[in-house]
Legacy VTK file of the C-alpha trace (Angstrom):
# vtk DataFile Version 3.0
C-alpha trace
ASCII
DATASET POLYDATA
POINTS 148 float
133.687 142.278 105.838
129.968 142.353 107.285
129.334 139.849 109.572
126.923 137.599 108.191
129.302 137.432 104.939
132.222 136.550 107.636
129.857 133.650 109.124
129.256 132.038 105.626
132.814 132.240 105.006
133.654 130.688 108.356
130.844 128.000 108.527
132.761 127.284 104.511
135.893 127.020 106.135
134.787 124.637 108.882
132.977 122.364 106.807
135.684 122.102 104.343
138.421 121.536 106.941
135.824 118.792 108.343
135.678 117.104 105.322
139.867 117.508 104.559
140.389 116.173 108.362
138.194 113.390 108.012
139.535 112.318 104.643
141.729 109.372 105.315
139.169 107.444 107.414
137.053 106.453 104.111
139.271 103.437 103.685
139.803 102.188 107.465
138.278 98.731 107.181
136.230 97.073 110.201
137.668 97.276 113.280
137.637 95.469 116.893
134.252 94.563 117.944
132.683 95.156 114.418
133.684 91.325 113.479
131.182 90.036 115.904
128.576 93.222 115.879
128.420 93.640 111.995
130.320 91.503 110.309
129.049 88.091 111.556
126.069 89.481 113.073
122.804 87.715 111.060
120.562 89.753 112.872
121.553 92.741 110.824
121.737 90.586 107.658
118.933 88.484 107.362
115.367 90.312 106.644
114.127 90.774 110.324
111.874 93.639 111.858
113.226 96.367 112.750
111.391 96.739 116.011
113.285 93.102 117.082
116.378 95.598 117.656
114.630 97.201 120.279
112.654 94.294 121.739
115.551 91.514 121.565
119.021 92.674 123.167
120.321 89.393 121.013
120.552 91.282 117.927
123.778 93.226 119.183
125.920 90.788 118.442
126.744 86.758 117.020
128.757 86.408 120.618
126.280 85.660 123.627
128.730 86.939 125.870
128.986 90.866 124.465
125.391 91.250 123.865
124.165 94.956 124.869
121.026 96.670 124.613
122.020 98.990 122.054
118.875 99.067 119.528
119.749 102.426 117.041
123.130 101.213 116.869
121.747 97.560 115.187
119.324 99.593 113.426
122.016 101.690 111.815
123.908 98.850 110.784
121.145 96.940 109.470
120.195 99.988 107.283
123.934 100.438 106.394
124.204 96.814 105.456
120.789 97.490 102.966
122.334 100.745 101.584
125.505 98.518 100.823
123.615 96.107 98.486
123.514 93.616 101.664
127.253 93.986 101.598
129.223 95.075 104.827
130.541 97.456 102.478
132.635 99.403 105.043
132.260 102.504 103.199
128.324 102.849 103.714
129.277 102.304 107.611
131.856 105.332 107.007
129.178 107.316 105.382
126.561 107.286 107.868
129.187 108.013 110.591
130.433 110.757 109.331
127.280 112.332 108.291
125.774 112.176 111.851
128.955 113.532 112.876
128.267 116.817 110.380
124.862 117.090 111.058
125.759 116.657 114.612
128.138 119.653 114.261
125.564 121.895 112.166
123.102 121.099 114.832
125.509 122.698 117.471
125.666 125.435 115.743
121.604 126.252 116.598
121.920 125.425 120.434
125.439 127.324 121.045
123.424 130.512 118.974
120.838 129.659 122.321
123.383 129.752 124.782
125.117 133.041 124.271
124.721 135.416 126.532
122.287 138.870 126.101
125.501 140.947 126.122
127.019 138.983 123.266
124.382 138.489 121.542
125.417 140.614 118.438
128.232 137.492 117.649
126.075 135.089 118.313
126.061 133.027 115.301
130.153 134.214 114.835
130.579 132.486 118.531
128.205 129.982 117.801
130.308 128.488 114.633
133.587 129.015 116.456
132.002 126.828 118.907
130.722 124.560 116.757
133.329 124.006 114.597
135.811 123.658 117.063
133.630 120.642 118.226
133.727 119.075 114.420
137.633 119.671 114.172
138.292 119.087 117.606
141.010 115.465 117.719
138.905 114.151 120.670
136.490 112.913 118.300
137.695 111.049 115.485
137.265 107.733 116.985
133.310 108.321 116.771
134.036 108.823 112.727
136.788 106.756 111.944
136.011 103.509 114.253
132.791 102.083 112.975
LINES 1 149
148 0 1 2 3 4 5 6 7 8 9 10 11 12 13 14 15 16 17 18 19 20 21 22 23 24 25 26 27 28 29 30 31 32 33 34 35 36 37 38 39 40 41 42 43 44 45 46 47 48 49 50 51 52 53 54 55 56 57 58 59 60 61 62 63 64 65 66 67 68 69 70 71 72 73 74 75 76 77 78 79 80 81 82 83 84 85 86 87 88 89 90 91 92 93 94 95 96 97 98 99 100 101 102 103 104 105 106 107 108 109 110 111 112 113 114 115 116 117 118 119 120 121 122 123 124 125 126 127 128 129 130 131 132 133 134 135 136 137 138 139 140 141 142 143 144 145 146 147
């Protein structure tokens, strides 16, 4: 098998196993600290600016007391909450999650192809999608897809 047909099977084969690893988290409701930072959070609800995420640390969160600076993570949920139908349709919070986390993964890909060194650099894109994919399979990270 030549190798670029070998890298389109692999980068396949990654992105399907992604997608069958990830499968189960669709349906995980909120969780934790999502009652207070998108559930009952009016700041992502009601029709505000988006620049008042980045200018008003207030906007984290209905609790005073956990309010963080945390501006594209309001902004996410605010356009997750619009994509929903102005719904906190968990499933639109899922989505965007888990797409970050591919593109994320496919963006890898480029930088570990960077990386590799001169004398390997006839398997760079095969080392490059090990790499990568290893990263999108890897069980450190499914907190960061499954845990809104």
């Amino acid at each position: 098998m030549n190798s670029k047909l070998l890298c389109v099977v692999l980068l396949f084969c990654i992105t399907v196993g992604i997608f069958v690893s990830y499968s189960n988290h669709w349906d995980n409701g909120f969780n934790f600290d999502d009652s207070h930072t998108i559930i009952n959070n009016l700041a992502i609800k009601e029709n505000k600016s988006w620049t008042d995420f980045f200018t008003d640390a207030l906007t984290y969160s209905s609790l005073p007391q956990n309010t963080s600076y945390r501006p594209l993570t309001t902004l996410s949920a605010a356009a997750d909450y619009r994509l929903a139908g102005n719904k906190t349709d968990v499933w639109y919070f899922h989505l965007t999650n888990f797409s970050g986390h591919l593109v994320l993964t496919f963006l890898l890909i480029l930088l570990f192809r960077i990386w590799v060194p001169e004398s390997m650099k006839k398997y760079a894109s095969l080392i490059a999608i090990l790499a990568a994919g290893l990263f999108g399979l890897h069980t450190y990270n499914p907190e960061t897809i499954t845990y809104i």
